[in-house]
Every structure is written in C-alpha cells, then in structure tokens.
N, C-alpha and C positions, 0 to 999 in steps of 0.2 A: 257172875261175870258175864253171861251167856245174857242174862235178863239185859244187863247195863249197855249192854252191845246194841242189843234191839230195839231199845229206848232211844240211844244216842241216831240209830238207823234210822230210823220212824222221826225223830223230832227234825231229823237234817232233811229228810226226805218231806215232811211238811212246809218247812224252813224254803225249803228249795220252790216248790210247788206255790209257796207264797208271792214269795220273789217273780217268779214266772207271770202270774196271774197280774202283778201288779205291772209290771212292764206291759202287758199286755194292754191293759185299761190306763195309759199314761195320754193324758190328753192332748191332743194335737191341734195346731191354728187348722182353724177352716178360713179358707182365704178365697179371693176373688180370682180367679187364675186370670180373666180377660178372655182373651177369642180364647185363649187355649189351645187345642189340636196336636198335631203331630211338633214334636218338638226336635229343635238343632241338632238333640242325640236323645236316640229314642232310649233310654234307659235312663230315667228321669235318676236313681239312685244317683249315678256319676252326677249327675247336674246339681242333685244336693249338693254332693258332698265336695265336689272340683269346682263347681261354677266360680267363684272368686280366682283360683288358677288362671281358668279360662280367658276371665277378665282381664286379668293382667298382662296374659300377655299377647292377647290383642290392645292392649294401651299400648305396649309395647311397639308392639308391630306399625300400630297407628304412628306414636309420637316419635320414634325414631329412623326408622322408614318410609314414613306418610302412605301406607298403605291403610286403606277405607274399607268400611264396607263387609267386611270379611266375615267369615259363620260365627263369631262369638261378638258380634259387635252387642256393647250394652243398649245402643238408640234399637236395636232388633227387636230382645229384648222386651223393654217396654212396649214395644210398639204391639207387640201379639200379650202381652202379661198386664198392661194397664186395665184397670179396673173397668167397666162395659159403663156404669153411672159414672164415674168418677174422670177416666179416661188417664189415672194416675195408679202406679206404682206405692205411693209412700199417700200419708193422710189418715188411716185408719190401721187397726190392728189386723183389716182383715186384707188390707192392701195386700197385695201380692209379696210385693219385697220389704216394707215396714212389716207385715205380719211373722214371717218369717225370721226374720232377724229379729224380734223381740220376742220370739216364743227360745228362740236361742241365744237370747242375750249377748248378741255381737253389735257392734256399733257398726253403721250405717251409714257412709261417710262417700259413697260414689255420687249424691246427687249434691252433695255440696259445689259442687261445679257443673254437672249434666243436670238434663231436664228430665223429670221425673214422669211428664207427660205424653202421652201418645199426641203426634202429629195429628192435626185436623183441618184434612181439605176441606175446599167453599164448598165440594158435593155434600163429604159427610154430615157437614152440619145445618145443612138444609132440612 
C-alpha cells in the first residue's frame, strides 16, 4: 500500500514536471514590434490580454462623442507597431498584429475599415 502511494507520488510528480517543462518550451510569434519603445502602458501583459477592451472603448468614445486622439487610439498604434520594412501591421505572420492574432487564432477584423499602415511623411520617405 505504502509502495502503491509512492508510485502514484512519483508518476504525478513526473506527470507534473512534464507538464511544466512543456508550457515552458510552447512556441511563441516572433514578430516585428516596429519603433517599439516605451509603451501606452508600461506592463505590456495588460496590453496582451485588454488591448481589444481598450480598443473598444475608445471606438466608443470616438464614434459617439467624437472625441480623437486619445491614449488607446488604434491609428497610435500602428503608427509606433508597423513593421520598420513593411510600415504595416498585417501582411505577414510576423506582422506585429496579423502575427499575434494567428499564433492565437482570433479573427482580425479592425483593419477591415482602418489603415493598417503607418502614415508616411514627404520627409520620411525621402
């Protein structure tokens, strides 16, 4: 009985250890950030996991208030996360925001109307 214990210990405690080891090694997008830097809130986890929130309800705020501009606007945004080659959010896996959203299999549906692109003055593109 004593033995059947320490078996059941030991197999669940490898069991466990496995488990552990594999979350650990689960493959991540590597993706274009763009300029990158200091972000709208420095604790990038919340911007995982809320950014769509955020989104919303500055749509919100936009569409119903006509209020512009504001710390979660999506043209932001792009503008610091588009791609450095590309100057685009979406087009590749490693896209900033296409990459992300198909390493987590969410649909992708803000640029069906916004521009997926960073704005480009006569300077920069000289």
């Amino acid at each position: 009985m004593i033995m059947a214990r320490r078996l059941t210990a030991f197999l669940f405690s490898m069991f466990f250890a496995a488990a552990v080891h594999a979350a650990d090694n689960s493959p991540v997008p590597h993706l274009d950030i763009g300029k990158g830097g200091q972000c709208v809130e420095p604790d990038h986890t919340l911007m995982r996991k809320t950014h769509m929130n955020l989104l919303k309800h500055q749509r919100d705020e936009t569409m119903r208030k006509g209020i512009r501009g504001q710390k979660y606007s999506l043209a932001e945004c792009v503008e610091c996360h588009a791609g450095q080659k590309t100057n685009s959010v979406l087009g590749s896996n490693e896209a900033f925001c296409q990459g992300c959203h198909a390493y987590a299999a969410v649909k992708l549906d803000c640029f069906e109307c916004h521009a997926n692109k960073r704005k480009v003055t006569a300077e920069a593109s000289k």
